[in-house]
C-alpha positions in Angstrom: 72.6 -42.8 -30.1 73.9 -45.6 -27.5 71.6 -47.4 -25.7 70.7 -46.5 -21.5 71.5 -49.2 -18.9 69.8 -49.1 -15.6 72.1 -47.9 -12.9 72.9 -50.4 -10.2 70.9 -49.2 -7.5 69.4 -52.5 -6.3 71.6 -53.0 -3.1 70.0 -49.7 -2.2 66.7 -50.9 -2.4 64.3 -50.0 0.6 67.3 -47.8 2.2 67.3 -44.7 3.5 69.4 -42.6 1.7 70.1 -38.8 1.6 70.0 -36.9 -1.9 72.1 -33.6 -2.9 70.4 -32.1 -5.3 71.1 -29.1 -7.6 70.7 -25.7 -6.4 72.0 -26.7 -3.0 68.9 -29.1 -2.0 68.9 -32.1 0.2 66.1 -34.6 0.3 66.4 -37.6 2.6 63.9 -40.4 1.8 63.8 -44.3 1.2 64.1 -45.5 -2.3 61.2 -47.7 -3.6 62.3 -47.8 -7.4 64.4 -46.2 -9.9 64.6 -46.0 -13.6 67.3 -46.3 -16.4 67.5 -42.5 -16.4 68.2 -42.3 -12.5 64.9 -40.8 -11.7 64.3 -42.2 -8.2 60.6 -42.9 -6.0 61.0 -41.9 -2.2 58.9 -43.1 0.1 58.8 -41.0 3.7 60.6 -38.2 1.7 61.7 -34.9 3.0 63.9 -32.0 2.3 66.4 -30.5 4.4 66.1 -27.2 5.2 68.4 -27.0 7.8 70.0 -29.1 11.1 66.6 -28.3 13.0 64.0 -27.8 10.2 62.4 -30.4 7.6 59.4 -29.4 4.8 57.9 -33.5 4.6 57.1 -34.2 0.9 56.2 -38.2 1.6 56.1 -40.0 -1.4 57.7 -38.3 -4.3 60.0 -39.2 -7.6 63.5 -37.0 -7.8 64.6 -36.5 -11.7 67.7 -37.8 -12.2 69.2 -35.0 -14.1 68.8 -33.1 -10.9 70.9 -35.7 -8.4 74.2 -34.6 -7.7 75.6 -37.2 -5.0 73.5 -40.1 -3.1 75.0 -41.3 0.4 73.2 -44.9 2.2 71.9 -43.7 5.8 71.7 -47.3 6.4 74.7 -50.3 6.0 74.3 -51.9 2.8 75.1 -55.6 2.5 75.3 -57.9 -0.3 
């Protein structure tokens, strides 16, 4: 079996991003670390219910098996 590289996530370090998740799920939170496998720790986390409701989860790891598509809420520079 090949070996796992890290994904390049460190330009989105301390960012706020927001998280599509399988089964339809949102989660907006700001990344704090990440692993080779994707699996990502959120600080200030919450998920999306809808536009005007929120359920706050605050600091929480994501599975990266379970990340669809990640989108920067802030600009990212180099």
């Amino acid at each position: 079996m090949g070996r796992s590289t890290a994904p390049e996530l460190r330009q989105y370090m301390d960012k706020k991003l927001l998280l599509q998740l399988n089964a339809d799920r949102r989660v907006i939170g700001r990344l704090r670390g990440y692993d080779a496998f994707m699996n990502l720790n959120l600080e200030d986390a919450h998920e999306v219910i809808s536009e005007e409701k929120s359920l706050p989860l605050g600091q929480t790891v994501v599975r990266g098996n379970s990340i669809i598509a990640l989108e920067a809420l802030e600009p990212i520079g180099k």
